[in-house]
TIDOGU-690832 format. One line per 8 residues: their letters; for each residue x, y, z of C-alpha. Coordinates in steps of 0.5 Angstrom, whole numbers. Layout:
REM TIDOGU-690832
a	X Y Z; ...
This chain:
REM TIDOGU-690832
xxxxxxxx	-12 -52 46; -9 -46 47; -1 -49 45; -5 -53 38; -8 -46 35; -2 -43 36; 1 -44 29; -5 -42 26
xxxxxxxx	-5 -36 29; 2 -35 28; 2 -36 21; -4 -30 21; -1 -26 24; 5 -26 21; 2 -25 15; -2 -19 18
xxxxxxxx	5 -16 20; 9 -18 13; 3 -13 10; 4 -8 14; 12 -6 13; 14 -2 8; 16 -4 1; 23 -5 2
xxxxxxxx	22 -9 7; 19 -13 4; 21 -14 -3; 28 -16 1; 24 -22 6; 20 -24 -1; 21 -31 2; 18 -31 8
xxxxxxxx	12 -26 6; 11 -32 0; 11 -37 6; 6 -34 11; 2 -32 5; 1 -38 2; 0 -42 8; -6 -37 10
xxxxxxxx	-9 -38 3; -8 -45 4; -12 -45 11; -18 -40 7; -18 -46 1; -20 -52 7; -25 -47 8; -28 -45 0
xxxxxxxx	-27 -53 0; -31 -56 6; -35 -49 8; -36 -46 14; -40 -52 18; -34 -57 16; -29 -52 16; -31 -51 24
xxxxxxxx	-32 -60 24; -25 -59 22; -22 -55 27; -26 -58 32; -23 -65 31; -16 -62 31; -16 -58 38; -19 -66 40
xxxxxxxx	-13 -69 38; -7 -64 39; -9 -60 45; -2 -59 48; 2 -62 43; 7 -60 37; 4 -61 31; 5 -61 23
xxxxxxxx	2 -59 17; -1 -66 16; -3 -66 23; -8 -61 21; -9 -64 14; -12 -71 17; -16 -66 22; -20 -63 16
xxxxxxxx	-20 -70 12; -22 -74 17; -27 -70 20; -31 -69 14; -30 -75 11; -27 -72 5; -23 -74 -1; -17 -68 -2
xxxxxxxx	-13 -73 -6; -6 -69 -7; -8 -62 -3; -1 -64 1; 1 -61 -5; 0 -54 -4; 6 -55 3; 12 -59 -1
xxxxxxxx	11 -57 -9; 15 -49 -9; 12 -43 -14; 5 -41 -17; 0 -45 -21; -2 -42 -28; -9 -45 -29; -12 -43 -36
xxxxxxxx	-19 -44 -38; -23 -44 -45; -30 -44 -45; -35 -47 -50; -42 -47 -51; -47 -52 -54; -54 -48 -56; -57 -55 -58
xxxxxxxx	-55 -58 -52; -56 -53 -47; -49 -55 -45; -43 -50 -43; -36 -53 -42; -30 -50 -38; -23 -54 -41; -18 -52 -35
xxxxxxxx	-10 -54 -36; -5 -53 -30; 2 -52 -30; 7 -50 -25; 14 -47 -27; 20 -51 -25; 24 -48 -20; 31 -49 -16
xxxxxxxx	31 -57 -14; 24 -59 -16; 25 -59 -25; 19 -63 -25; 12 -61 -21; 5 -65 -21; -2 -62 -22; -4 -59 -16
xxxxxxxx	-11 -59 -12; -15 -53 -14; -21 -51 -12; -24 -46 -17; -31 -42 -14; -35 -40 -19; -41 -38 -22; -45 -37 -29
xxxxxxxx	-48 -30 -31; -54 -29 -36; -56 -24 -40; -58 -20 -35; -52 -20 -30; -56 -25 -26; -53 -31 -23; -56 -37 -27
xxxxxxxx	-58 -43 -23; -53 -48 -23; -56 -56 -21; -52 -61 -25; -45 -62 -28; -42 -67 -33; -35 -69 -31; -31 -75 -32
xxxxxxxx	-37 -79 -35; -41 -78 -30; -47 -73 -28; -46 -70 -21; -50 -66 -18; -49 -59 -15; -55 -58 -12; -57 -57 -5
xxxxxxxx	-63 -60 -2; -66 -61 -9; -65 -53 -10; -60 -50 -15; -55 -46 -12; -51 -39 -16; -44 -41 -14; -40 -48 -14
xxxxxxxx	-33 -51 -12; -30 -55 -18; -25 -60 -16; -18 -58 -22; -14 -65 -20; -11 -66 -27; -7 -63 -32; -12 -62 -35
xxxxxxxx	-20 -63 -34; -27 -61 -37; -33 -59 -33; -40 -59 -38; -45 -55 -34; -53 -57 -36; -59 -54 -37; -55 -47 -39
xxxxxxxx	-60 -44 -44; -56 -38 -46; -48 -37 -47; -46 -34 -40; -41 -30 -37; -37 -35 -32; -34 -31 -26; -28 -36 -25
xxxxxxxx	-25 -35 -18; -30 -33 -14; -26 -29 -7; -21 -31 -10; -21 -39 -8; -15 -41 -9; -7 -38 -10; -7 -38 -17
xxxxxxxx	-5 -34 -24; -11 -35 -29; -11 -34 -35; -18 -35 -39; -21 -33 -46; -26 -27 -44; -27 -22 -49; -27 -15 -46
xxxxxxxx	-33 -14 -47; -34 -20 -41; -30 -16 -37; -33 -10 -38; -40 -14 -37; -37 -17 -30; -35 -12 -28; -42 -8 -29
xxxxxxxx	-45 -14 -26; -42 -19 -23; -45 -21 -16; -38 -23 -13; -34 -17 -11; -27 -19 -11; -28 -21 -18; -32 -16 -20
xxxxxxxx	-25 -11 -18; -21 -16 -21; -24 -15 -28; -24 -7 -28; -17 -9 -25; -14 -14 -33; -19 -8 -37; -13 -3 -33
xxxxxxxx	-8 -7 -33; -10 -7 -42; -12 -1 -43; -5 2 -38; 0 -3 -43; -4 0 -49; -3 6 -47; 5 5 -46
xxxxxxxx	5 3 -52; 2 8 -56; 6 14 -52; 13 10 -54; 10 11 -61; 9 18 -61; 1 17 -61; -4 21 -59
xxxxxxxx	-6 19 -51; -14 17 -51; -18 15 -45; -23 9 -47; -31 12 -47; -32 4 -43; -28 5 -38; -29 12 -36
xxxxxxxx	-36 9 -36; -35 3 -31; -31 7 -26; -38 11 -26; -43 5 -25; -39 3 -19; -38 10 -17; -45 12 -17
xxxxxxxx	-48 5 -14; -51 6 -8; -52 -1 -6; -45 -3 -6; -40 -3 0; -37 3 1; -30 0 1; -30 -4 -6
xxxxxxxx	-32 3 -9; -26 5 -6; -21 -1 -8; -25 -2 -15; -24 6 -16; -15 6 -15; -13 4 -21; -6 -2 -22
xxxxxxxx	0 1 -19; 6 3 -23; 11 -3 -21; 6 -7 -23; 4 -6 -30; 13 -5 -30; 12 -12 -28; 9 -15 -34
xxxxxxxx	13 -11 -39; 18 -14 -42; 24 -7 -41; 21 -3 -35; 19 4 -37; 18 8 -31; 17 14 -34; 12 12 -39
xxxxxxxx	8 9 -34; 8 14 -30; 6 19 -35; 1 15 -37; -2 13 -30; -3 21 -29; -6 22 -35; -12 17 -34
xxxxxxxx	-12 19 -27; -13 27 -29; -18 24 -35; -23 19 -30; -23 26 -26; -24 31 -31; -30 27 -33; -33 25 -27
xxxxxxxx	-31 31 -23; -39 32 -21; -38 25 -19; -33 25 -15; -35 33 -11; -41 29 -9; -37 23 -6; -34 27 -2
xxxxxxxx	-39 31 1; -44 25 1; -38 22 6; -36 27 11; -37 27 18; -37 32 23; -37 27 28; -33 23 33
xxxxxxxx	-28 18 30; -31 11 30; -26 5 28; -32 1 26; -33 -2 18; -38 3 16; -33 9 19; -27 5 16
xxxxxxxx	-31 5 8; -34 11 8; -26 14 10; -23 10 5; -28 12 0; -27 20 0; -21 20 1; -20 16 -6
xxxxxxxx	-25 22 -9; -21 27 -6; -14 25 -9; -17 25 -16; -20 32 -16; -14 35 -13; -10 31 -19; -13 36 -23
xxxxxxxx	-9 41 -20; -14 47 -20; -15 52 -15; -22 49 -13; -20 43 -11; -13 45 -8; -18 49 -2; -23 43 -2
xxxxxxxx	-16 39 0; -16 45 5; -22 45 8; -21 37 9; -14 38 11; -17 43 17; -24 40 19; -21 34 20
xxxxxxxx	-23 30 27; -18 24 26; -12 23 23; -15 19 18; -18 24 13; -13 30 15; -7 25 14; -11 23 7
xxxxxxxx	-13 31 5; -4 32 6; -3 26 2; -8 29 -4; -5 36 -3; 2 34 -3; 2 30 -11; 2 37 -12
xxxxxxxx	10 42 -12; 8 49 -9; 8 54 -4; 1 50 -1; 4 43 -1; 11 46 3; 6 50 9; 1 45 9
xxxxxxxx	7 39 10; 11 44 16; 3 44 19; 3 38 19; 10 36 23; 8 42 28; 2 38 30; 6 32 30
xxxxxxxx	12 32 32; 12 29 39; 9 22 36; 15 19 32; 10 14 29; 7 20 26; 13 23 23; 15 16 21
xxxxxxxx	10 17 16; 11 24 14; 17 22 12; 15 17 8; 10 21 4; 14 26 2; 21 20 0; 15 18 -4
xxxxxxxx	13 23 -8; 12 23 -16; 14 31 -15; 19 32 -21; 27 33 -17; 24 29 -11; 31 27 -11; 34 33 -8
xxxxxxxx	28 34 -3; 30 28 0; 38 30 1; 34 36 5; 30 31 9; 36 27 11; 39 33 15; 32 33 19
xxxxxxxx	32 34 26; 28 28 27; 31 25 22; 36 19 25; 40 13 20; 41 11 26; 35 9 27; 31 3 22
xxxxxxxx	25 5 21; 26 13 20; 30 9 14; 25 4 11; 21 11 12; 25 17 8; 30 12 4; 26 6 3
xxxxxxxx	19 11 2; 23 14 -4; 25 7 -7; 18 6 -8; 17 12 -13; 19 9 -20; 20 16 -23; 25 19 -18
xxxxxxxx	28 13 -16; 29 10 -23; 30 17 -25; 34 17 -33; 40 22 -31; 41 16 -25; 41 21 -19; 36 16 -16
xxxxxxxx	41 11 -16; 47 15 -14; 43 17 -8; 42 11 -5; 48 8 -8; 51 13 -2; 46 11 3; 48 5 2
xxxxxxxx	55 5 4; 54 10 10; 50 5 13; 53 -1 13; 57 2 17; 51 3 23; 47 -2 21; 50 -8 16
xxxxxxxx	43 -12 17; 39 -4 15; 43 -3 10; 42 -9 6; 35 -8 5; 37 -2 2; 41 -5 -3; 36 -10 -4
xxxxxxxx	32 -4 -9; 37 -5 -14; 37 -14 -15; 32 -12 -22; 36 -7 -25; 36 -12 -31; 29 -11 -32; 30 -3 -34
xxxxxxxx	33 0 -41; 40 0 -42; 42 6 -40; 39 5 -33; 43 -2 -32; 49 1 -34; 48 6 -29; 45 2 -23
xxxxxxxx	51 -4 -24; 56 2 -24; 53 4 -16; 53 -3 -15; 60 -5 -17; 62 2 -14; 59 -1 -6; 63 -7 -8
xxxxxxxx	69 -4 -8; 68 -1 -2; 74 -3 3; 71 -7 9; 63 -7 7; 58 -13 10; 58 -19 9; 50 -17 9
xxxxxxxx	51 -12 4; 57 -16 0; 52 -22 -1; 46 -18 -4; 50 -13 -8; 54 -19 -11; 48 -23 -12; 44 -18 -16
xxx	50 -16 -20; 50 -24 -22; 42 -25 -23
C-alpha cells in the first residue's frame, strides 16, 4: 500500500517544501513549483468534485488495484472515475494542457422569472508547443447571497435544456459544484427571489484566474459576509489590490493620497469579529504584497508602491489603533508554548497587530514592540516583536538586533533567519547595511543557505534592490561574479533576481542590463550563470 501512496505524497511534500524556501529560490525553480502546485490542486479538485465520502471510495479503489506497483497519472484518474462511477469527460486535461485558465463570468438576474443566471467563458493562453488548448474540466463551488449576507437555499439549476437538481435528499443545500466543460456555458439558478451576491470559487475549488462582473460594493458586501472564509479574504484582497493600483496612479500624478472610509471600515468588521478564526483575521487583515501589485502594472514602480503600501498601512493603524491595542493584549499569553491551531492563530493574529502599531513609529508603540520582544516565551512572538521593531532605523532597532544574535547565535537556523530579516528591510540605504553583513562573523558565501538568506532576503525588498541610483543592482551584480566562482549552481539563483528587468522604467533596465552584460563579460563565468544571464538579456 505503501509503494502506490507514495507519488501523492510525494507530490505533497514537495509541495510543503517548495513553499518554504526563500523567494530567490523559488522564483529560479518556478517550473518545478507550478508542477508540484498544480498537481496538489489537481488531487484537491477530485475532492470538491466527488466530496469526501467519494474522495475516500477512490482512494480506496486505487490502494486495491496498485499496491506495490509503478503508477501514472491516469492510473489514479481511472481509480476516482471508476469508484464513483463518475463522468470527468476532459479532467485529464488538467496533466497534458500547460498554463492557467482564465475564466470570466457574467451574471444576470430575472425578477419576473425568479431566475439568476451565470454565463462562463474559458481560455488558456497559448504557450511553447501547444499554439492551440481545448476547454478544460472546471469545477466552480459556489453560493448565493441574499440581502442579508445569508447563503440563500440553493434546489434547482436550468443547464443545457435540462433542469437539474442540486438538492440533497430533498433538502436545499447553500453551496454546489458547476461543472464548466465549454468554452462557454450558462447556468440558470431558480426560484431566486432577489438579485444575489454570488461567492464564485468557494475555497478556491480550482487553479484558475477569475475574473467576474462584481461591483465593489459586491466585494465589499462579501467580504462583510461572506460564509466562505477563502472568498471572503479573497474580496478584501481585489478591493487592496484596486484601491493599491488607484492610489499608484494618483501619487505619479501628484494627487493627494486618500485611504477609502469602506475600506478602513471592512478591515475593522474582520478585525473586531469574535466569531471568526483567529487565522483568517490575520491573513485577511495583511495587505497584498508589493511584488504582486508590480505584477499587474504595465511599468513596475517600486518606489511608488512602496510608498503607497506604507501609507495604507499607517492610515489603517492610526485609525484603528484602539482596535489594534486591544488585539494584542486580548492575544498574549504568559504560558507555555503550545504548537497547536488555536496557539498558532492567536500568534499570528497579534503579531499582525503588533506590526501595524509599531508602523506608526511612536514611541508608545516601540516600548509595546519592547515589552513584547522581552517577555516572550517562544520564539514566535519575540522573533514576530524584532520584526515589528526593525521597519523602523535607530538606536532601538540596531540594540535589539545585536540582542537577538547574542541570544541566538549558536543555532545557525536562527541566524539564517536574523540575516534575512535585516537583507529584507525597507530601511532606506539598506543596501550598505547589507555590505556591513557580508563581513559578519557568521556569515559564510560558502555556505547556500546563509546566501539565499542575506542576498536572497535583500532581493526580495523592491525598494532597495530596485533601488533609482542602481546600488541594488551593482551589489548583486558583484556577488554574482564572487559566486560563481564557489558555487556556479548558487550563483545562478542569484542572477535569476534579474530575468524581469524589462518590467521596470527605462532607467532601471538600462542599468540592471548593464550588470548583466557586465557578468557575461567575465572571463571564465559558469555555464550555470552564462545560461541564466544570457536568457534574461535576451527575454
Amino acid at each position: 500500500m505503501i509503494t502506490a501512496f507514495l507519488p501523492l505524497v510525494y507530490g505533497i511534500f514537495l509541495t510543503t517544501f517548495f513553499e518554504s524556501i526563500s523567494d530567490v529560490a523559488l522564483s529560479t525553480m518556478s517550473n518545478a513549483v507550478t508542477v508540484y502546485e498544480k498537481g496538489a490542486e489537481v488531487v484537491r479538485m477530485y475532492k470538491t468534485l466527488l466530496g469526501s465520502q467519494g474522495f475516500r471510495k477512490g482512494m480506496d479503489l486505487y490502494f486495491k488495484r496498485h499496491d506495490g506497483q509503478a503508477v501514472t497519472c491516469e492510473d489514479f484518474f481511472a481509480a476516482m472515475r471508476d469508484a464513483n462511477d463518475a463522468d470527468f469527460a476532459n479532467f485529464l486535461l488538467w496533466y497534458s494542457q500547460a498554463g492557467t485558465p482564465s475564466v470570466k463570468v457574467n451574471t444576470s438576474y430575472n425578477s419576473e422569472a425568479h431566475t439568476f443566471s451565470l454565463k462562463f467563458s474559458q481560455e488558456i493562453p497559448p504557450t511553447p508547443g501547444q499554439p492551440v488548448k481545448e476547454p478544460m474540466f472546471i469545477p466552480i463551488a459556489l453560493g448565493l447571497l441574499d440581502s442579508t449576507g445569508k447563503d440563500i437555499p440553493l434546489s434547482t439549476i436550468y443547464h443545457e435544456g435540462t433542469l437539474q437538481s442540486v438538492s440533497s435528499n430533498n433538502q436545499p443545500v447553500f453551496n454546489t459544484v458547476l461543472r464548466v466543460t465549454k468554452k462557454e456555458e450558462e447556468f440558470v439558478f431558480t426560484d431566486i427571489f432577489e438579485r444575489p451576491v454570488p461567492s464564485l470559487l468557494r475555497g478556491y475549488s480550482a487553479p484558475v484566474r477569475l475574473e467576474s462582473d462584481l461591483i465593489d460594493d459586491d466585494l465589499f458586501f462579501l467580504l462583510a459576509n461572506d460564509s466562505d472564509e477563502f472568498n471572503r479574504w479573497e474580496a478584501g484582497q481585489i478591493l487592496a489590490r484596486k484601491l493599491m493600483l488607484n492610489l499608484v496612479n494618483d501619487l505619479q500624478h501628484n494627487k493627494a493620497l486618500v485611504l477609502n472610509p469602506k475600506f478602513v471600515e471592512g478591515f475593522k468588521r474582520i478585525l473586531c469579529d469574535s466569531s471568526l478564526d483567529k487565522e483568517f483575521v490575520a491573513k485577511a487583515i495583511t495587505l497584498p504584497g508589493e511584488g504582486e501589485i508590480m505584477d499587474l502594472m504595465e511599468v513596475a514602480d517600486p518606489d511608488a508602491v512602496h510608498a503607497v503600501r506604507t501609507f495604507i498601512r499607517k492610515q489603517l493603524a492610526s485609525e484603528l489603533r484602539a482596535e489594534f491595542l486591544s488585539t494584542v493584549e486580548n492575544n498574549r499569553s504568559s504560558g507555555e508554548y503550545v504548537f497547536d491551531h488555536p496557539n498558532m492563530a492567536r500568534r499570528a493574529l497579534k503579531n499582525v497587530a503588533l506590526a501595524y502599531l509599531a508602523c506608526l513609529e511612536d514611541q508608545e508603540y516601540t516600548d509595546l514592540a519592547l515589552h513584547e520582544y522581552k517577555n516572550a516565551t517562544n520564539m514566535t512572538e519575540q522573533f514576530a516583536a524584532l520584526a515589528a521593531i526593525a521597519q523602523n532605523p535607530g538606536k532601538t532597532r540596531d540594540d535589539i538586533l545585536h540582542d537577538f544574535y547574542g541570544k541566538w547565535q549558536h543555532d545557525f537556523l536562527v541566524v539564517n533567519k536574523w540575516f534575512a530579516l535585516q537583507a529584507m528591510s525597507d530601511v532606506p540605504g539598506n543596501v550598505a547595511n547589507v555590505r556591513k553583513l557580508i563581513n559578519h562573523p557568521a556569515f559564510d558565501l560558502r555556505n547556500p543557505n546563509k546566501v539565499y538568506s542575506l542576498i536572497g532576503g535583500f532581493c526580495g525588498s523592491p525598494v532597495n534592490f530596485h533601488a533609482k541610483d542602481g546600488s541594488g543592482y551593482e551589489f548583486l551584480g558583484e556577488i554574482v561574479v564572487q559566486l560563481d566562482k564557489i558555487n556556479p549552481q548558487v550563483a545562478s539563483r542569484m542572477v535569476s533576481a534579474f530575468s524581469r528587468w524589462r518590467r521596470y522604467d527605462e532607467n532601471r533596465q538600462k542599468l540592471a542590463k548593464a550588470q548583466l552584460e557586465k557578468i557575461m563579460s567575465v572571463n571564465g563565468l559558469s555555464e550555470n550563470v552564462f545560461e541564466i544571464a544570457s536568457k534574461s538579456l535576451a527575454a
